[in-house]
C-alpha positions as protocol buffer text, in pm:
chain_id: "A"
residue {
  index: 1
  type: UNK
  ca { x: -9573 y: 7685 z: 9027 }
}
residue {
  index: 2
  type: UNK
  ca { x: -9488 y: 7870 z: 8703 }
}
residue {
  index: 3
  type: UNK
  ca { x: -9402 y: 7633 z: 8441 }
}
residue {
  index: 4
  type: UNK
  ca { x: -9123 y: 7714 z: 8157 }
}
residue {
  index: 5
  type: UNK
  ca { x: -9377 y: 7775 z: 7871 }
}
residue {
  index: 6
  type: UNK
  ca { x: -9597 y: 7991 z: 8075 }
}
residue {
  index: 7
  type: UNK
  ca { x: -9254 y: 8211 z: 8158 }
}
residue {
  index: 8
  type: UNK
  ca { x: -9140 y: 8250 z: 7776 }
}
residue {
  index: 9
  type: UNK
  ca { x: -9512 y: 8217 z: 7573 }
}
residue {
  index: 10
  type: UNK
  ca { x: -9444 y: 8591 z: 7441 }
}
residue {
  index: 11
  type: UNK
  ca { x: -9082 y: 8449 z: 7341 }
}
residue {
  index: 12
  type: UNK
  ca { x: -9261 y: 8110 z: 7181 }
}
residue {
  index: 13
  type: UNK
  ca { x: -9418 y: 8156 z: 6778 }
}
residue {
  index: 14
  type: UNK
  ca { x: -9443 y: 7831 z: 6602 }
}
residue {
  index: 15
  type: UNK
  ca { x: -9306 y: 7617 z: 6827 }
}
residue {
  index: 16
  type: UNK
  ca { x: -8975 y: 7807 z: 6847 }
}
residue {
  index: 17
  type: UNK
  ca { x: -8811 y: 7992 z: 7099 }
}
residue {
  index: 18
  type: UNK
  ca { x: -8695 y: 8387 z: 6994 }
}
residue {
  index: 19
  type: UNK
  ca { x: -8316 y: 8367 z: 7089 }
}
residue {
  index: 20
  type: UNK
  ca { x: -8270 y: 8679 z: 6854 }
}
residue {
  index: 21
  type: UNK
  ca { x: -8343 y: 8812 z: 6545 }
}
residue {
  index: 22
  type: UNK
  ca { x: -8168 y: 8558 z: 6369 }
}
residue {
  index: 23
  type: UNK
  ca { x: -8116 y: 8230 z: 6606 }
}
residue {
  index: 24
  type: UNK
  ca { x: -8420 y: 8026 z: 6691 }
}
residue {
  index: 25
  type: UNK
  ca { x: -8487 y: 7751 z: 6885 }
}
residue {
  index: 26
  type: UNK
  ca { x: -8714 y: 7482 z: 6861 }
}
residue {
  index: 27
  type: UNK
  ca { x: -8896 y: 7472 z: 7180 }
}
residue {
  index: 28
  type: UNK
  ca { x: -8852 y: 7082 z: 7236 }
}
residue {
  index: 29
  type: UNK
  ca { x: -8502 y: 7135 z: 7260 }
}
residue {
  index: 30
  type: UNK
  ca { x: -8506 y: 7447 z: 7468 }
}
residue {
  index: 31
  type: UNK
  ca { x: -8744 y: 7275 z: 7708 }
}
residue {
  index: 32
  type: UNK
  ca { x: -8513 y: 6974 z: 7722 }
}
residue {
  index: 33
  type: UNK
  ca { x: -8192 y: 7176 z: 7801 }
}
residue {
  index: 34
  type: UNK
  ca { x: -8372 y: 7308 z: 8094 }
}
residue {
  index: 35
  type: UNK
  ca { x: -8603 y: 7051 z: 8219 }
}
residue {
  index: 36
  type: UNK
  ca { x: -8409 y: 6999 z: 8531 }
}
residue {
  index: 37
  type: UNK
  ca { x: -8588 y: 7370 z: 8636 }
}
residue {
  index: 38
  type: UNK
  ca { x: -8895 y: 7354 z: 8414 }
}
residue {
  index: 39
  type: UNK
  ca { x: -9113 y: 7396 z: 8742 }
}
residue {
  index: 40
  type: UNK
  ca { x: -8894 y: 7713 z: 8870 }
}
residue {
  index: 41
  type: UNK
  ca { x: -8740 y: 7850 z: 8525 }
}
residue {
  index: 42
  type: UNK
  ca { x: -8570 y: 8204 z: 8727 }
}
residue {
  index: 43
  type: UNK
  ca { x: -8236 y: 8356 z: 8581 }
}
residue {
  index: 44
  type: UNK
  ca { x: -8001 y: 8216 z: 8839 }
}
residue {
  index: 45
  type: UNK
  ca { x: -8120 y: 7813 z: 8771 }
}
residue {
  index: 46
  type: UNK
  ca { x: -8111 y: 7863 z: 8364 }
}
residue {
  index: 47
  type: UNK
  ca { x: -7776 y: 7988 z: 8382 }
}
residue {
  index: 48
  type: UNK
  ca { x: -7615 y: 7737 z: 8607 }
}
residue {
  index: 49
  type: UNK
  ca { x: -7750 y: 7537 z: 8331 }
}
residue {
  index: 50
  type: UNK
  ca { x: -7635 y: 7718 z: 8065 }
}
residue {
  index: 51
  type: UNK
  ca { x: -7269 y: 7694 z: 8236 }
}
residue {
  index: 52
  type: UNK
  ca { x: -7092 y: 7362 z: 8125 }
}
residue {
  index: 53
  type: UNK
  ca { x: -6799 y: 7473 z: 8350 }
}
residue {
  index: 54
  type: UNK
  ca { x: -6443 y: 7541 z: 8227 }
}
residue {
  index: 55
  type: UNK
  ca { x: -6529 y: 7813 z: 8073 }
}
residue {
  index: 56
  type: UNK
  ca { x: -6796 y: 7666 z: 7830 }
}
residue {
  index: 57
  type: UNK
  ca { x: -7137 y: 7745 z: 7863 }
}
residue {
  index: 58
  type: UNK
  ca { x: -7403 y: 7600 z: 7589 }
}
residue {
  index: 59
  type: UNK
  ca { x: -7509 y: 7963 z: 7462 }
}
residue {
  index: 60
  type: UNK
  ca { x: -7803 y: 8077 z: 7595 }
}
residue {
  index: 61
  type: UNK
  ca { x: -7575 y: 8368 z: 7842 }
}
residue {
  index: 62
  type: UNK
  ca { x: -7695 y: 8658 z: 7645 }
}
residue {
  index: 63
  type: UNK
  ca { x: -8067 y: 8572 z: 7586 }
}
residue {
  index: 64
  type: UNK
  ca { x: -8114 y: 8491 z: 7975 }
}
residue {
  index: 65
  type: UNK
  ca { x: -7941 y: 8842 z: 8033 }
}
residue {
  index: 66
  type: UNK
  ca { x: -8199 y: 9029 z: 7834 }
}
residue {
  index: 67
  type: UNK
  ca { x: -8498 y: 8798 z: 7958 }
}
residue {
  index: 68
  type: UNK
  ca { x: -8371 y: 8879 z: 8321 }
}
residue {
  index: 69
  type: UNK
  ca { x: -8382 y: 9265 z: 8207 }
}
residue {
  index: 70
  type: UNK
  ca { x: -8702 y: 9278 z: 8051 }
}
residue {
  index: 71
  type: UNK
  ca { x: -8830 y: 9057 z: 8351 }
}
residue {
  index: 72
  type: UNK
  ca { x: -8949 y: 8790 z: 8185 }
}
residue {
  index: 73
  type: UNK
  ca { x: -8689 y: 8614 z: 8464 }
}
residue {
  index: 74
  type: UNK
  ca { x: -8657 y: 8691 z: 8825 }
}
């Protein structure tokens, strides 16, 4: 079972999670929004998360897009 810190540890300095170059996130919080799939964190389960439905989503769309391409998510 890979567990959410072990999938973003090269994303994680200082207890915050690398959205960008500019937006961090501390990693309490990230870990939080997705604890429902903290035991399988892959691309598809973190962004039915990330979707609030409606239209809305919580932000996270473009930073799961680029961890999916780098394959840091499957």
């Amino acid at each position: 079972m890979i567990m959410i810190k072990e999938v973003f540890k090269d994303i994680i300095k200082c207890g915050q999670v690398i959205i960008s170059p500019f937006v961090v996130v501390p990693y309490e919080k990230f870990e939080y929004i997705f604890d429902n799939v903290k035991d399988n964190p892959t691309y598809k389960n973190m962004i039915d998360i990330n979707d609030l439905g409606n239209g809305k989503e919580r932000g996270y769309r473009d930073f799961l897009e680029q961890c999916k391409e780098k394959g840091i998510l499957t």
